[in-house]
matplotlib code that plots the C-alpha trace (Angstrom):
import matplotlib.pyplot as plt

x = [78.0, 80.1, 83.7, 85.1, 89.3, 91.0, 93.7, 97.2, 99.0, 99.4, 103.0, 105.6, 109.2, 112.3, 116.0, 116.1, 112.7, 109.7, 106.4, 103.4, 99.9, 100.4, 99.2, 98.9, 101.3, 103.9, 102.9, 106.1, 108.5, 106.1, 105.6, 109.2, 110.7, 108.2, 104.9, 106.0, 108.9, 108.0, 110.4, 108.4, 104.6, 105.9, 104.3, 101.6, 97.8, 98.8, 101.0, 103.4, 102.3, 102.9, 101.4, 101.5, 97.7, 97.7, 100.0, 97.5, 94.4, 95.9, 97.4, 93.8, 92.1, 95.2, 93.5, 89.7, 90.3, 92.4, 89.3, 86.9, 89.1, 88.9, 93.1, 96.0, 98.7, 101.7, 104.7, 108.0, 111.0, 114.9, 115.2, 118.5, 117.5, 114.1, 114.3, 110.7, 111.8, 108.6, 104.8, 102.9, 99.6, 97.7, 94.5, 94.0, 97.8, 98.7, 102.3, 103.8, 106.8, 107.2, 110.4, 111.6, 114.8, 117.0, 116.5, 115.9, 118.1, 118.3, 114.4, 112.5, 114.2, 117.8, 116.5, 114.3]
y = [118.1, 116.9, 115.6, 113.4, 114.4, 111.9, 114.9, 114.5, 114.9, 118.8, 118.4, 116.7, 116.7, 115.5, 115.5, 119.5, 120.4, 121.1, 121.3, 122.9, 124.7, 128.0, 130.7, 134.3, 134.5, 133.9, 136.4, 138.7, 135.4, 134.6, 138.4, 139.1, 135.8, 134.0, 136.5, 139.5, 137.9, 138.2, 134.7, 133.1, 134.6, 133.9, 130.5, 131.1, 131.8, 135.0, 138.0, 139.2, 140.9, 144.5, 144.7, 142.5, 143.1, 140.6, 138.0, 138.1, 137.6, 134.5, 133.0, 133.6, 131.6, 128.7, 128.3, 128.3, 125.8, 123.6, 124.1, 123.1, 120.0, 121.2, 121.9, 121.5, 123.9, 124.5, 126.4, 125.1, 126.1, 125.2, 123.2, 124.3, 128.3, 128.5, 130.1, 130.0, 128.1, 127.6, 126.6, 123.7, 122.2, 119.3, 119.1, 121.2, 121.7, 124.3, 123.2, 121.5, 123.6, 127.3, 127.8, 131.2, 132.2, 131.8, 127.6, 128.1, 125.5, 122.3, 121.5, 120.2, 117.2, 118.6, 120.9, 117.9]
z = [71.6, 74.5, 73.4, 76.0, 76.3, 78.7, 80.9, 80.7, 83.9, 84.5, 85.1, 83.3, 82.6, 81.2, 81.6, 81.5, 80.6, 83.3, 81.8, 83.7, 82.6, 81.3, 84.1, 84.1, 86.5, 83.8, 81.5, 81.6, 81.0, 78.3, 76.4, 76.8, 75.3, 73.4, 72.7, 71.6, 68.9, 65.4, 64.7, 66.8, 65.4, 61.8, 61.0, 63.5, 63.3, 65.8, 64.8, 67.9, 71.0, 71.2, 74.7, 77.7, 78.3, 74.6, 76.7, 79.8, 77.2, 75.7, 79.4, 80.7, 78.0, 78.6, 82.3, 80.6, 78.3, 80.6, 83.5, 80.7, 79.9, 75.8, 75.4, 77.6, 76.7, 78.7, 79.5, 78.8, 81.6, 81.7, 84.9, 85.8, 85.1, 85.5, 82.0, 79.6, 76.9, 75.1, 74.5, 73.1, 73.9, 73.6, 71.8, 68.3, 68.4, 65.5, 65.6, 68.4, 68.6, 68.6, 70.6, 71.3, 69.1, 71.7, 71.5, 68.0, 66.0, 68.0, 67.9, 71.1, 71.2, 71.0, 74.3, 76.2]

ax = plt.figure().add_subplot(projection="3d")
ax.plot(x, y, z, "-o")
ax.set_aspect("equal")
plt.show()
């Protein structure tokens, strides 16, 4: 069965947000302040990431499924610092908000 997904723009942002697909290229940004926290894994279908190879794994099947049109997750970066804030994606979305403990607090919308 084919499912027909209309894709979002791959880029997007807001006032100090910059949203753009999640790559393996960000893996380090994304194991050392998002993957591998146990705050952030604790509501989550996933447990923490003990080893960057698990961040890589997960980045890689972000580009399939945005190739195959099926999900469109994204990384979340601080315009100003470049800093990863966080990941959500659209399609299936498990919860649409799993910000790393540093932004913990003030929701999405308080850091948008």
């Amino acid at each position: 069965m084919t499912v027909d997904v209309l894709r979002p723009e791959s880029t997007w942002e807001t006032a100090r947000l910059l949203a753009r697909p999640a790559v393996t290229a960000d893996a380090q940004a994304i194991f050392e302040h998002h993957a591998c926290d146990p705050e952030v894994a604790r509501y989550m279908s996933w447990r923490p990431h003990t080893e960057i190879s698990e961040t890589l794994d997960f980045l890689r099947r972000c580009e399939q499924v945005w190739a195959e049109g099926s999900a469109f997750p994204w990384s979340l970066w601080m315009k100003g610092s470049g800093e990863f804030v966080d990941s959500s994606r659209s399609a299936f979305i498990e919860r649409p908000w799993t910000s790393g403990t540093r932004y913990r607090g003030g929701g999405g919308a308080r850091v948008s």
